[in-house]
C-alpha positions as a Markdown table, in Angstrom:
| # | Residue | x | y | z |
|---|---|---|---|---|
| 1 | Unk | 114.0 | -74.6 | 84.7 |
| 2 | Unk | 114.0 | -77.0 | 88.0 |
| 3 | Unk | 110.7 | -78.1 | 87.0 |
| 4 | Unk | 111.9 | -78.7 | 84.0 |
| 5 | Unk | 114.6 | -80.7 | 84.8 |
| 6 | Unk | 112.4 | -82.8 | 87.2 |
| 7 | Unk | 109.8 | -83.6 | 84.3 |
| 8 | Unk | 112.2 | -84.8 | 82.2 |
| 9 | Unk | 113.7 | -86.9 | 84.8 |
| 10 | Unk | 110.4 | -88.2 | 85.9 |
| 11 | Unk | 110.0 | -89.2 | 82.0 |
| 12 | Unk | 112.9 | -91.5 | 82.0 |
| 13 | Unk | 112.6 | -93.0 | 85.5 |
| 14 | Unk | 109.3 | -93.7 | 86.1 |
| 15 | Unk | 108.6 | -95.6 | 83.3 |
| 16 | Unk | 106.3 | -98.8 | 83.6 |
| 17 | Unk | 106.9 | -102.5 | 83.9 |
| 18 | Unk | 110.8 | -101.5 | 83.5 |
| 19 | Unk | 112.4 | -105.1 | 83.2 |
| 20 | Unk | 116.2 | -106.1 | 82.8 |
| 21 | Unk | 115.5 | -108.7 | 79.8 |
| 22 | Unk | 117.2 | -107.8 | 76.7 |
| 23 | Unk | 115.6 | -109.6 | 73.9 |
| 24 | Unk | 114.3 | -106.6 | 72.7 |
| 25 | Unk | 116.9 | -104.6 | 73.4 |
| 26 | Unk | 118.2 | -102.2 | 71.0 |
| 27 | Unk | 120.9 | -101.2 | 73.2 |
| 28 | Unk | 122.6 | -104.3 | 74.0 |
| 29 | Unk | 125.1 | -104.8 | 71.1 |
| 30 | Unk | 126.3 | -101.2 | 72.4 |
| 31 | Unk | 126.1 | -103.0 | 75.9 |
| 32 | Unk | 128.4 | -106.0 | 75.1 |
| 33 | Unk | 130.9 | -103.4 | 73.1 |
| 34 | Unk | 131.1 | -101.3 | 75.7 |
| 35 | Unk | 132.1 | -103.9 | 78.1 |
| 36 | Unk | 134.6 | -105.7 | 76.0 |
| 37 | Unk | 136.2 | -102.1 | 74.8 |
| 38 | Unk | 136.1 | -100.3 | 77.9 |
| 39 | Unk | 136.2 | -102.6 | 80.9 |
| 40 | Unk | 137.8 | -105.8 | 80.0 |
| 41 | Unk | 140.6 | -104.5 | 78.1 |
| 42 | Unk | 141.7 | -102.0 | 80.5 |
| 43 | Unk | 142.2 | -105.0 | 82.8 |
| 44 | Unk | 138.8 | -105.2 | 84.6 |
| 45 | Unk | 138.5 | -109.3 | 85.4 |
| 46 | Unk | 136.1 | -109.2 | 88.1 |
| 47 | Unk | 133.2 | -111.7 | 86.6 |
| 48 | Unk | 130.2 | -110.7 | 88.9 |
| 49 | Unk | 131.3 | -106.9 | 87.9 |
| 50 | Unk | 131.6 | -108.1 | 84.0 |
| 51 | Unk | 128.4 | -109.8 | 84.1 |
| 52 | Unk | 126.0 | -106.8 | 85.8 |
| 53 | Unk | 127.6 | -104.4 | 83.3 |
| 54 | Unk | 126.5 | -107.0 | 80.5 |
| 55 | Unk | 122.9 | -107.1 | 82.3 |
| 56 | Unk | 122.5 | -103.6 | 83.8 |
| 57 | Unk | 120.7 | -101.1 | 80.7 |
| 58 | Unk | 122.8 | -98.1 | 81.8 |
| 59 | Unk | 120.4 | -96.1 | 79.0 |
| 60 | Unk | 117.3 | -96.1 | 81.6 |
| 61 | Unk | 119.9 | -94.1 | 83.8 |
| 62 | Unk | 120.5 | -91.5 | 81.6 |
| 63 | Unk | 117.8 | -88.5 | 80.4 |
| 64 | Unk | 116.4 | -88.7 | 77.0 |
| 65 | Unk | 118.5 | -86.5 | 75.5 |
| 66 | Unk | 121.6 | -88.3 | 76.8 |
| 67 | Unk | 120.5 | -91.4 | 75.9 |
| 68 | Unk | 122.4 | -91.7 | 72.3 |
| 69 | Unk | 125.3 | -91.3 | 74.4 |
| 70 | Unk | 124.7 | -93.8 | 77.5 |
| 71 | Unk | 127.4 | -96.2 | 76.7 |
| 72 | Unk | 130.0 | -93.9 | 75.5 |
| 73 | Unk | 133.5 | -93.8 | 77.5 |
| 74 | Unk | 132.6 | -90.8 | 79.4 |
| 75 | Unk | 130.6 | -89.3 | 82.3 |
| 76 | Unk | 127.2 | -87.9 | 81.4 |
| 77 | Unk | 125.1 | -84.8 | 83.0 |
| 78 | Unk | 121.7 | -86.3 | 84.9 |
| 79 | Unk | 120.6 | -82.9 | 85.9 |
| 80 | Unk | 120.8 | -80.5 | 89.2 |
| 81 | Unk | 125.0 | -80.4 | 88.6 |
| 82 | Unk | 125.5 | -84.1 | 89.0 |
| 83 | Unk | 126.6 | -86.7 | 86.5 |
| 84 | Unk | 126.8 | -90.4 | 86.1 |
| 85 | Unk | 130.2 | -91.6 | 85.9 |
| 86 | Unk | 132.0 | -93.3 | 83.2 |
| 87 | Unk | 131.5 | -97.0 | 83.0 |
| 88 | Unk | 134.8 | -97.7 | 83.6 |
| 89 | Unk | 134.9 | -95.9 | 86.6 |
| 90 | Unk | 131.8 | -97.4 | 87.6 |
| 91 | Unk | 133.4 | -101.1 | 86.9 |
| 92 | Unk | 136.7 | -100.4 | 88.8 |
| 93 | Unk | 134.8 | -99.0 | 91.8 |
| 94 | Unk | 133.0 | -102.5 | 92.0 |
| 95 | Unk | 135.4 | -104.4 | 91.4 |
| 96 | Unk | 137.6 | -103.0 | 93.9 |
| 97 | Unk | 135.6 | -103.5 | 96.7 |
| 98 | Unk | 135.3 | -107.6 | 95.7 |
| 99 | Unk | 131.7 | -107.7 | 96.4 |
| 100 | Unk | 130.2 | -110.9 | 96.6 |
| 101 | Unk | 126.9 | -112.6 | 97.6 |
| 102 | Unk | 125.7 | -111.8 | 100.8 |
| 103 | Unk | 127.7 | -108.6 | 101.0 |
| 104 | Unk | 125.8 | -105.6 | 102.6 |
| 105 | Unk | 127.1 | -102.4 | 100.6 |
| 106 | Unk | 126.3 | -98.6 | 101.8 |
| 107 | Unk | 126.4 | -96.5 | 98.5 |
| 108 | Unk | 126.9 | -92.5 | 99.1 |
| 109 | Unk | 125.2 | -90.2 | 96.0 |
| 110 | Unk | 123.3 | -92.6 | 94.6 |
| 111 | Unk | 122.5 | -89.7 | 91.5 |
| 112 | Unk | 120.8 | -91.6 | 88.9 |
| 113 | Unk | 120.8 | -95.2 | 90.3 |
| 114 | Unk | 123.2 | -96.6 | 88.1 |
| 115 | Unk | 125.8 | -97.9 | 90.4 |
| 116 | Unk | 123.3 | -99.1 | 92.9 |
| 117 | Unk | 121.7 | -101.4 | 90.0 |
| 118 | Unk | 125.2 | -102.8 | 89.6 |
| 119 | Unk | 126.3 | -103.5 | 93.0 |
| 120 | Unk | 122.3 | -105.5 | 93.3 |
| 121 | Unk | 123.2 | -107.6 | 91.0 |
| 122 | Unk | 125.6 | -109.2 | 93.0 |
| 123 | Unk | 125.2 | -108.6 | 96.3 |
| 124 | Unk | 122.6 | -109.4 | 98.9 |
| 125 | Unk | 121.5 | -105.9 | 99.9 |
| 126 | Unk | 122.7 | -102.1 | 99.1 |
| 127 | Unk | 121.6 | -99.1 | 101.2 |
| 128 | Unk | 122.4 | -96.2 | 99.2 |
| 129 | Unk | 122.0 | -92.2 | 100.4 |
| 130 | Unk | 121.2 | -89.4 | 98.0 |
| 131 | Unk | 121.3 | -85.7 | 99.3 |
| 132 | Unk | 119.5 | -84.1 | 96.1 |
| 133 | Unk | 115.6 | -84.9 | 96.8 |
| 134 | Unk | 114.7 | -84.6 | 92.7 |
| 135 | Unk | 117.6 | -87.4 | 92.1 |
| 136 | Unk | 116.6 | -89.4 | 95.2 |
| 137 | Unk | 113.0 | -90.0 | 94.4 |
| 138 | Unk | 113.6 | -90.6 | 90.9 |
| 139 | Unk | 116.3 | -93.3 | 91.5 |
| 140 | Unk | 114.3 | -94.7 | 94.7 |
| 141 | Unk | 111.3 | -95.3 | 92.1 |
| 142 | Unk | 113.5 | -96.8 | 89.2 |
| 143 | Unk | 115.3 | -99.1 | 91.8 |
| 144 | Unk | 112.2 | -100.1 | 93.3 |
| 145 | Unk | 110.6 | -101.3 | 89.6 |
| 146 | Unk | 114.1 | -103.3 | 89.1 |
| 147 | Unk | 115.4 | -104.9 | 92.2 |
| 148 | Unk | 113.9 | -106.1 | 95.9 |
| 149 | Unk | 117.5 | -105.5 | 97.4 |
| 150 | Unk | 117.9 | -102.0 | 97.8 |
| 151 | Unk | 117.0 | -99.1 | 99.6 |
| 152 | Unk | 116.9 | -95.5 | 99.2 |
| 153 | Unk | 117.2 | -92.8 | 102.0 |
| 154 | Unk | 117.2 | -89.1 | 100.9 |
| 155 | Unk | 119.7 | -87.0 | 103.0 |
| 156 | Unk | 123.4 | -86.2 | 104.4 |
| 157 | Unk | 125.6 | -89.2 | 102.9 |
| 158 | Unk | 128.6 | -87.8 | 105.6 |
| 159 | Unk | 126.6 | -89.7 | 108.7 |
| 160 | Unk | 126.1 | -93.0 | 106.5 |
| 161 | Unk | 123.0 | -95.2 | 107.4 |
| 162 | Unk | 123.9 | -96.7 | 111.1 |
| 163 | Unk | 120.9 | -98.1 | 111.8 |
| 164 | Unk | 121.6 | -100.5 | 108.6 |
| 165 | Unk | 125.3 | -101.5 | 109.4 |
| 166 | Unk | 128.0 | -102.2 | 110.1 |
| 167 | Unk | 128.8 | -102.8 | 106.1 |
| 168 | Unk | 131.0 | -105.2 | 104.4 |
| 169 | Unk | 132.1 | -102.5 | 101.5 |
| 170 | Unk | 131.0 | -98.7 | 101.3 |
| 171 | Unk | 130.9 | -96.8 | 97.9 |
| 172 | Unk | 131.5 | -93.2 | 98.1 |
| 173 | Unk | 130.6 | -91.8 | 94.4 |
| 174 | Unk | 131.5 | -88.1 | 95.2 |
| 175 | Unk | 134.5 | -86.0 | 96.3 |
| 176 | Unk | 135.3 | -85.4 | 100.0 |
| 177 | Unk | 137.8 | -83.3 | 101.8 |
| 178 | Unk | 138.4 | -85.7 | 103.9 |
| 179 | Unk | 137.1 | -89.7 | 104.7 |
| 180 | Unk | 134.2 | -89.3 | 106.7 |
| 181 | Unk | 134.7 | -90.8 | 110.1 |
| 182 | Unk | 131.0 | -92.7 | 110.1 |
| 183 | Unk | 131.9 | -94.1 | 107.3 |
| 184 | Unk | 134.8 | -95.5 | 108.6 |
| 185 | Unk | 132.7 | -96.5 | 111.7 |
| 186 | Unk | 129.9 | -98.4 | 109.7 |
| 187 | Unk | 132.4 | -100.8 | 107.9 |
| 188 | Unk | 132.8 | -104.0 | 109.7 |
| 189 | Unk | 136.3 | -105.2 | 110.2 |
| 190 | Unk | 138.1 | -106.3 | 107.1 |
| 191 | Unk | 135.9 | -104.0 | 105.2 |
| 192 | Unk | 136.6 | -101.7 | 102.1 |
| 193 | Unk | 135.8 | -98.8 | 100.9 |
| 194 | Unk | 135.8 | -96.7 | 97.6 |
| 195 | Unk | 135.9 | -93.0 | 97.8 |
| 196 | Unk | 137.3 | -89.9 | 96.0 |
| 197 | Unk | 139.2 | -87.2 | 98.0 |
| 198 | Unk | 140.1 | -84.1 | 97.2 |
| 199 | Unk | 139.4 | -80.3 | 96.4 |
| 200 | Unk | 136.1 | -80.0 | 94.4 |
| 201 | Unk | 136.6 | -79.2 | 90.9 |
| 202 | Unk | 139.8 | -80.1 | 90.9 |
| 203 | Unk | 141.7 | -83.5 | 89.9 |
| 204 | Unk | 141.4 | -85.9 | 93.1 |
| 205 | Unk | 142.5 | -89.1 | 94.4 |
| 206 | Unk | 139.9 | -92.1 | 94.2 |
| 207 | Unk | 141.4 | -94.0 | 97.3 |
| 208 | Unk | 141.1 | -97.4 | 99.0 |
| 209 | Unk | 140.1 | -97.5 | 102.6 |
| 210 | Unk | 140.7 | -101.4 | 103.9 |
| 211 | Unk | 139.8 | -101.1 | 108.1 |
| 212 | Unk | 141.5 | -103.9 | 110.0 |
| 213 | Unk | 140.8 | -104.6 | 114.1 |
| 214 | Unk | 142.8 | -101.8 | 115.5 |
| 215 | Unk | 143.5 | -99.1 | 112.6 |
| 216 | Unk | 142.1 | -98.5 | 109.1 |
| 217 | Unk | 144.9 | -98.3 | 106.2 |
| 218 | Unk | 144.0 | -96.3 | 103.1 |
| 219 | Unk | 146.0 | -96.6 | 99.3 |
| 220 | Unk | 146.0 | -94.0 | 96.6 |
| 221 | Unk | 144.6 | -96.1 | 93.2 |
| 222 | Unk | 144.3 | -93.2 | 90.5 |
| 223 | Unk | 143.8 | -89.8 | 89.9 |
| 224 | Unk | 139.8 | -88.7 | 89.2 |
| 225 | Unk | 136.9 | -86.1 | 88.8 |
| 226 | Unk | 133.7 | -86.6 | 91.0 |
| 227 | Unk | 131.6 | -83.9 | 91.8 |
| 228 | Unk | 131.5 | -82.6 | 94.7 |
| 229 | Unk | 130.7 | -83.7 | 98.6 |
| 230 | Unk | 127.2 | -82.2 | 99.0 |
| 231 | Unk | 126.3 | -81.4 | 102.7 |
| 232 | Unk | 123.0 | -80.2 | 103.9 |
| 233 | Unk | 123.2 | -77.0 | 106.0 |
């Protein structure tokens, strides 16, 4: 069955010559709908966000047999119990953090890729960490086809990537117990990050972490479902 699940991933990711333009794209009426119906009427103003969801074809993220379903207004199975999230989830996440050009963004469970294609298309470089090796290769090898600002590291999200920071925003896309405290370390003063917290498998809190000279602040935003916190043992 893990075989399985690889091939079929392998399938969708490692297609050739993958490109971003849309002329031919059969998907992008859904694209623009999706956007206008989902993100900008539930409030999301954030242009640079707005415009890589326009750009971004979320159905290249998404297995074959999910791919009917890749702009629908809900989360979607990728394979090996993880899922990518609901665009409008994905939007407020970005927009939260303000991203802009020359950020440097540490992502944690990258999963399918998705939300690391969207946070390239606006800022200067994303280091994202994925702990399931199946996912991690497959999204290393889409990314690389797509963009020349990111970077994939297969492993334990909880110690962040040091050696690449300290970070402007960080982009937590599964649940923790707790904020890590790397994380917290890694993000330069002034910095934000985006992370749900909270039991696994139960309803969590996405919260906002803002870390100011002296002391780090965080805000409750909304309740949410992420998967869980993987750890390597």
């Amino acid at each position: 069955m893990k075989k399985t699940t690889l091939l079929i991933l392998l399938s969708i990711f490692l297609l050739p010559g993958l490109s971003l333009q849309t002329g031919n794209d059969p998907y992008s009426s859904s694209r623009q709908t999706m956007v206008r119906e989902q993100i900008r009427a539930r409030g999301i103003d954030h242009q640079p966000t707005l415009a890589a969801m326009e750009k971004v074809p979320r159905h290249l993220f998404v297995p074959p047999d999910q791919r009917r379903f890749a702009y629908a207004d809900r989360p979607l199975p990728i394979g090996f119990g993880q899922t990518i999230s609901q665009p409008f989830i994905v939007a407020y996440m970005t927009q939260i953090i303000y991203p802009k050009p020359g950020y440097k963004v540490l992502e944690i469970g990258t999963g399918s890729g998705y939300q690391a294609a969207i946070l390239a298309e606006i800022v200067e470089h994303v280091y994202t960490i994925e702990i399931v090796p199946e996912l991690g290769r497959s999204a290393k090898k889409l990314l690389y086809e797509l963009y020349n600002n990111v970077r994939v590291q297969i492993g334990d999200g909880y110690y962040g990537w040091a050696e690449a920071g300290p970070f402007d925003a960080i982009v937590v896309t599964a649940a923790a117990g707790t904020i890590p405290p790397p994380l917290i370390e890694q993000l330069k003063t002034g910095g934000k990050m985006i992370i749900p917290v909270g039991s696994p498998y139960m309803t969590q809190q996405l919260m906002l972490v803002e870390k100011g000279t002296r002391r780090y602040t965080t805000r409750s935003l909304m309740p949410v479902r992420f998967v869980p916190f993987t750890r390597s043992n």
